[in-house]
N, C-alpha and C positions, 0 to 999 in steps of 0.2 A: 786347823782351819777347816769350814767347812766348804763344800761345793758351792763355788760362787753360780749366785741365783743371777742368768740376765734373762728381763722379764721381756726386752725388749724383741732380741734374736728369739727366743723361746716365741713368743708368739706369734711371728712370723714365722719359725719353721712351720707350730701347728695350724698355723691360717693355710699355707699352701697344700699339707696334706691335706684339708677340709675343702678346698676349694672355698674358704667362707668370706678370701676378699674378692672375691669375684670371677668369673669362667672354673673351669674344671679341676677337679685336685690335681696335684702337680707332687711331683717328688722333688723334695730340695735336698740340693749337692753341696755340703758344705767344706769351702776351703778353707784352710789356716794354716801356717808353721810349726816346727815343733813346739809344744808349750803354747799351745792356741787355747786348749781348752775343747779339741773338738769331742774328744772320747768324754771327758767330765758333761760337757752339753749332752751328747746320747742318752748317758746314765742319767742325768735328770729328766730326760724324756718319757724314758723308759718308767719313769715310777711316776711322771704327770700324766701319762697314757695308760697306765695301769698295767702289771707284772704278765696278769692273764691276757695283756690283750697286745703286749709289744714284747716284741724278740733282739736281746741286742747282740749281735756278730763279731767278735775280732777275726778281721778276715788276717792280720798278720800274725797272728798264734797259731792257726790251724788251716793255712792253705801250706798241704805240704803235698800230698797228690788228690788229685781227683775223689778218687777211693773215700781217701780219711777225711777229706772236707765233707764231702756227703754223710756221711756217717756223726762228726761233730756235729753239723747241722742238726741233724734229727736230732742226736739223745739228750740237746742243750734244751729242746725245743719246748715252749708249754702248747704248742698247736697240735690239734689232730689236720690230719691228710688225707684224703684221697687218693697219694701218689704211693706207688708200688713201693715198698718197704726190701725187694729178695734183692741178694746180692748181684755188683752191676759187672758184667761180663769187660769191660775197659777202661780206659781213660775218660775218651768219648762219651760212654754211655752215661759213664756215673756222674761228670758235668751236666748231661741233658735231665737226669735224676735228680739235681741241686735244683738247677731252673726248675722243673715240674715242681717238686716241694715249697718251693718260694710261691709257685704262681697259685699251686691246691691247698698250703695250709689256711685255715680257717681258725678263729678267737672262737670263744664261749658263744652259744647260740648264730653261729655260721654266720659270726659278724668277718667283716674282711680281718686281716692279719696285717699287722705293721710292724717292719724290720730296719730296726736298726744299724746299717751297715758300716762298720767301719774302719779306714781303709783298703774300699774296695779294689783299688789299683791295685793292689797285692794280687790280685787273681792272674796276672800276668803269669806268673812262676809256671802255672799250667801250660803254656804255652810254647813249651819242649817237650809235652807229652803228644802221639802222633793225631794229629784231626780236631787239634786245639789251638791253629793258629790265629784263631778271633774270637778267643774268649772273650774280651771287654766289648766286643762290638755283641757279640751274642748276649751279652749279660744287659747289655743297654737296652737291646731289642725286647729281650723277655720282661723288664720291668716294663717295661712301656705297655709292652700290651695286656700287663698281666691287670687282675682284677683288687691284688693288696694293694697295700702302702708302703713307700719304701723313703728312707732318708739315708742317704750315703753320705760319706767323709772322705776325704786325702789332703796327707801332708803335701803331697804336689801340685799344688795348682796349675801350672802353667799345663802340665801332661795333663790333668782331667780336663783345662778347657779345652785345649788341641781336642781331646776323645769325643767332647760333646758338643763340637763347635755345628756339627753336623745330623744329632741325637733331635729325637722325636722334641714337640714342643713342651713335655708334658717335667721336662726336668729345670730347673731352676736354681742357677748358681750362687748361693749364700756366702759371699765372705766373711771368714769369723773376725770378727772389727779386733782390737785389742781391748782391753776392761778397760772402763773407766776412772777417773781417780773416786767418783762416787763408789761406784761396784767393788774398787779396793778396799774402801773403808768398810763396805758390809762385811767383807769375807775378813778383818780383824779380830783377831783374838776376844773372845768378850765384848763384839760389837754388838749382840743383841742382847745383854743380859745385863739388866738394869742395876741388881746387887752386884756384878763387877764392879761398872761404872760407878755403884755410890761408894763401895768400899776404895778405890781408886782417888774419888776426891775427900773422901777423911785422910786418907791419908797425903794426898798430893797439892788439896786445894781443892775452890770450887768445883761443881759438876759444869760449868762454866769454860774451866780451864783446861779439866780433863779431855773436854771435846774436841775445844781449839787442839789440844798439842795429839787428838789422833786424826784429827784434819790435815796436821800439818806432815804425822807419819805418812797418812795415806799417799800425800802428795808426792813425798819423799821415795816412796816404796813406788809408785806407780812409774816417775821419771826413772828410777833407778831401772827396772823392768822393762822398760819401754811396754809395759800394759799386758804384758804375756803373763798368766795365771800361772804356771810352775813357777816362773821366777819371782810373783807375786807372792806366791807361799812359801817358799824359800825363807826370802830376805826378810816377811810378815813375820814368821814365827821364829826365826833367829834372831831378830831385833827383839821381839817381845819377851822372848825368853830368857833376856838378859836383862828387862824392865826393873828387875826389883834393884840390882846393884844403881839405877839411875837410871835418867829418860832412854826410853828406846833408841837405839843407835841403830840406824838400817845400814850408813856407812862401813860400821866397822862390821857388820855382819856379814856384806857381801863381801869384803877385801877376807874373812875366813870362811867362806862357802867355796871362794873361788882359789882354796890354797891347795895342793895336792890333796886329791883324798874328799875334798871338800863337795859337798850334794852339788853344788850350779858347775863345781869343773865336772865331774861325773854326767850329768845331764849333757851338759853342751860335749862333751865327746863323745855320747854317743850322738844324738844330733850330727854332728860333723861328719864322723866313720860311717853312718848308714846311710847319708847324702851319697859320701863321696864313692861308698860301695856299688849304689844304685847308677850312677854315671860310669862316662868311659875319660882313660886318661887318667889313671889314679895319683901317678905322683905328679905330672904336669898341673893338674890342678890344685892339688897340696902348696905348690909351687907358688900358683897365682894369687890362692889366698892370703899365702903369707907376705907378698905383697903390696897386696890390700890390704893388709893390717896396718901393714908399716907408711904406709900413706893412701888416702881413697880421697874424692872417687878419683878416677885416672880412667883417658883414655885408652883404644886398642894401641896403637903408637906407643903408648909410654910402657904401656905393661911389657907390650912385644919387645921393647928395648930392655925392661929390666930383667925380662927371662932368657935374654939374647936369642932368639925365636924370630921368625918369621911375621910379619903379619897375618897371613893364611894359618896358620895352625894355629900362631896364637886367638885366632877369630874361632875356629873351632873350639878352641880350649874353655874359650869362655860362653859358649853356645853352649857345651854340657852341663857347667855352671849355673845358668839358667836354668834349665832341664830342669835341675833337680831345687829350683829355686833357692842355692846359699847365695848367688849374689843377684842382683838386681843393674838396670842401667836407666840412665835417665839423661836424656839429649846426649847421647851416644858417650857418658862416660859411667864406669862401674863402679859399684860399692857393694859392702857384705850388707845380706838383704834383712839380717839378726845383727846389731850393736853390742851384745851381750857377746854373740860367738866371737865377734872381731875382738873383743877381750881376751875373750880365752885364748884362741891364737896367738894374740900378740906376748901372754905369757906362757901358756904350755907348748907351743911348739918350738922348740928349742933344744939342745943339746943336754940341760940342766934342767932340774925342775926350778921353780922359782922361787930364790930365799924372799923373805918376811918384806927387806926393802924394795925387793921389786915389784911383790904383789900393791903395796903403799904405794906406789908410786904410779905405775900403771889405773889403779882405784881411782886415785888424786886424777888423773888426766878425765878418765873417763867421766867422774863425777864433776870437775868443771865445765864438760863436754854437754852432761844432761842437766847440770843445775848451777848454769852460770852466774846466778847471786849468792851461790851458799861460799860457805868456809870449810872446804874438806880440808886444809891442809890442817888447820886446828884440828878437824874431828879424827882427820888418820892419825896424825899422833896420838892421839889420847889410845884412837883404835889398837895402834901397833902393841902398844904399854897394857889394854888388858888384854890382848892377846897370850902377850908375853907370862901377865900373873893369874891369866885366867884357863891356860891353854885352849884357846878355841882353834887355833891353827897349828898344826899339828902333822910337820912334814917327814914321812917314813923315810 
């Protein structure tokens, strides 16, 4: 599948760098969850901005000290500098040496420089080196006043709006919406390529028919997703790839992505472990999501009852939660803030991995949950049976 194109978010980020809907350029901050889409949005920026004239940063690869971020920075870089290039005497200094390169690098004929940043929060880590206890505030500062263009990312929203609730006027909070069931259908297999589509209805039936039944995938793929692009490409090319033995199946595809071992359980555990990393309270919240799994949303009272806990801790417990946005609340009760993870939870966290009928079944709930007219218990059976002759699940 290819990079899904959203033409909509895309030209609003590049309006705000231009300043071209009105008042001054603006740096837009774009939030989303894991599998939002926000690193795939960069890299199409980055090649609709052009290679020589935009910079794109994983700041979570390469914030490991002051030192070596400075140093990635530069030899990634297609910019020339102004800013001193000799080695930086501390922590301190070599951060102040990041800022200076961000604010001195210049494009092709001393047009300004545009940086694509992403996961800026990550620069925290700096912040146990000595005379770094306000990196993000310093990093806010310097983009502000600097003379580039800058567009930052984070998986966290809640923490970057707290950072910028108070940041100069010039940054602008983007949330990354979820795809569309349109946008899904672009990023299908052989969505743009017409000798697909005709070879598909000699063989299938009308070019008529062909459409309807990837309109109806899309739809399928998009509820199933809840609209998040990794989970969209996922259950996309695992249903389509099994196209030729019969109509795509997104159902039975996700019940074997989500079997040990399987891409969507791998994804959502890491998802889960780097949340729950970044928080405090590591197993008490393990605790609470599991939970949530097993019934949401639920108040602080009921939780605090089923963890035998306190209300005050347990209020804490679910304040880190937040934090790190895996759950969400709404008229003061909680739920997992990703549908897809409260799956995974509800079958890999457990004692046992999950045989064949429990992933069918959990599927089955889930899929009556996002597509209250359909017929999973039909399609999981059929699912489980080529599972079984086809080995797509496949538990070590």
């Amino acid at each position: 599948m290819m990079i899904p194109e959203r033409p909509t978010l895309e030209r609003r980020v590049l309006a705000a760098l231009d300043g071209s809907a009105g008042g001054s350029p603006r740096i837009p901050v774009l939030l989303g969850g894991c599998g939002s889409g926000r690193t795939s949005l960069l890299l199409r920026l980055r090649d609709l901005i052009g290679r020589s004239q935009a910079q794109y940063v994983d700041v979570e690869r390469i914030a490991t000290t002051p030192e070596r971020f400075l140093q990635a920075l530069r030899e990634s870089s297609p910019f020339a500098s102004s800013a001193g290039s000799a080695p930086q005497a501390g922590a301190r200094e070599a951060f102040d040496a990041s800022l200076a390169f961000l604010d001195a690098a210049r494009a092709p004929a001393a047009a300004p420089a545009t940086f694509l940043i992403d996961e800026f929060l990550e620069l925290r880590t700096f912040e146990s080196f000595p005379g770094l206890r306000t990196v993000l505030r310093d990093l806010i500062g310097a983009l502000a006043a600097g003379g580039n263009r800058f567009v930052l990312t984070s998986r966290y929203a809640g923490r970057a709006m707290r950072l910028l609730r108070d940041a100069p006027s010039q940054f602008e909070i983007i949330p990354v919406a979820p795809l569309t069931a349109a946008e899904v259908r672009a990023t299908l297999p052989g969505a743009h390529d017409d000798d697909h589509v005709r070879g598909l209805s000699d063989r299938d039936g009308t070019e008529d028919e062909v459409e309807r039944r990837r309109d109806e995938l899309a739809r399928v793929v998009h509820a199933l997703a809840d609209g998040r692009p990794s989970y969209v490409r996922a259950i996309a090319e695992t249903a389509t790839e099994t196209a030729p033995r019969g109509d795509a199946d997104p159902i039975s595809a996700l019940a074997a992505l989500l079997a040990p071992g399987g891409q969507l359980a791998q994804t959502c555990r890491f998802c889960y472990e780097l949340r729950l990393h970044r928080a405090r309270g590591y197993g008490a919240l393990k605790a609470i999501l599991e939970v949530l799994a097993q019934q949401e949303p639920l108040t602080l009272t009921e939780i605090a009852q089923r963890l035998h806990r306190t209300p005050g801790s347990t209020k804490d417990y679910l304040s880190w939660l937040e934090d790190v946005d895996l759950i969400a609340s709404h008229q003061k009760r909680y739920s997992f803030a990703d549908p897809m993870l409260r799956l995974w939870v509800r079958l890999h966290c457990r004692a046992v991995p999950p045989a064949d009928e429990d992933i069918a079944r959990e599927v089955h709930a889930y899929v009556q949950a996002r597509l209250p007219h359909a017929e999973p218990a039909l399609a999981l059976s059929a699912a489980v049976e080529r599972e079984k002759n086809w080995g797509i699940i496949e538990i070590d």
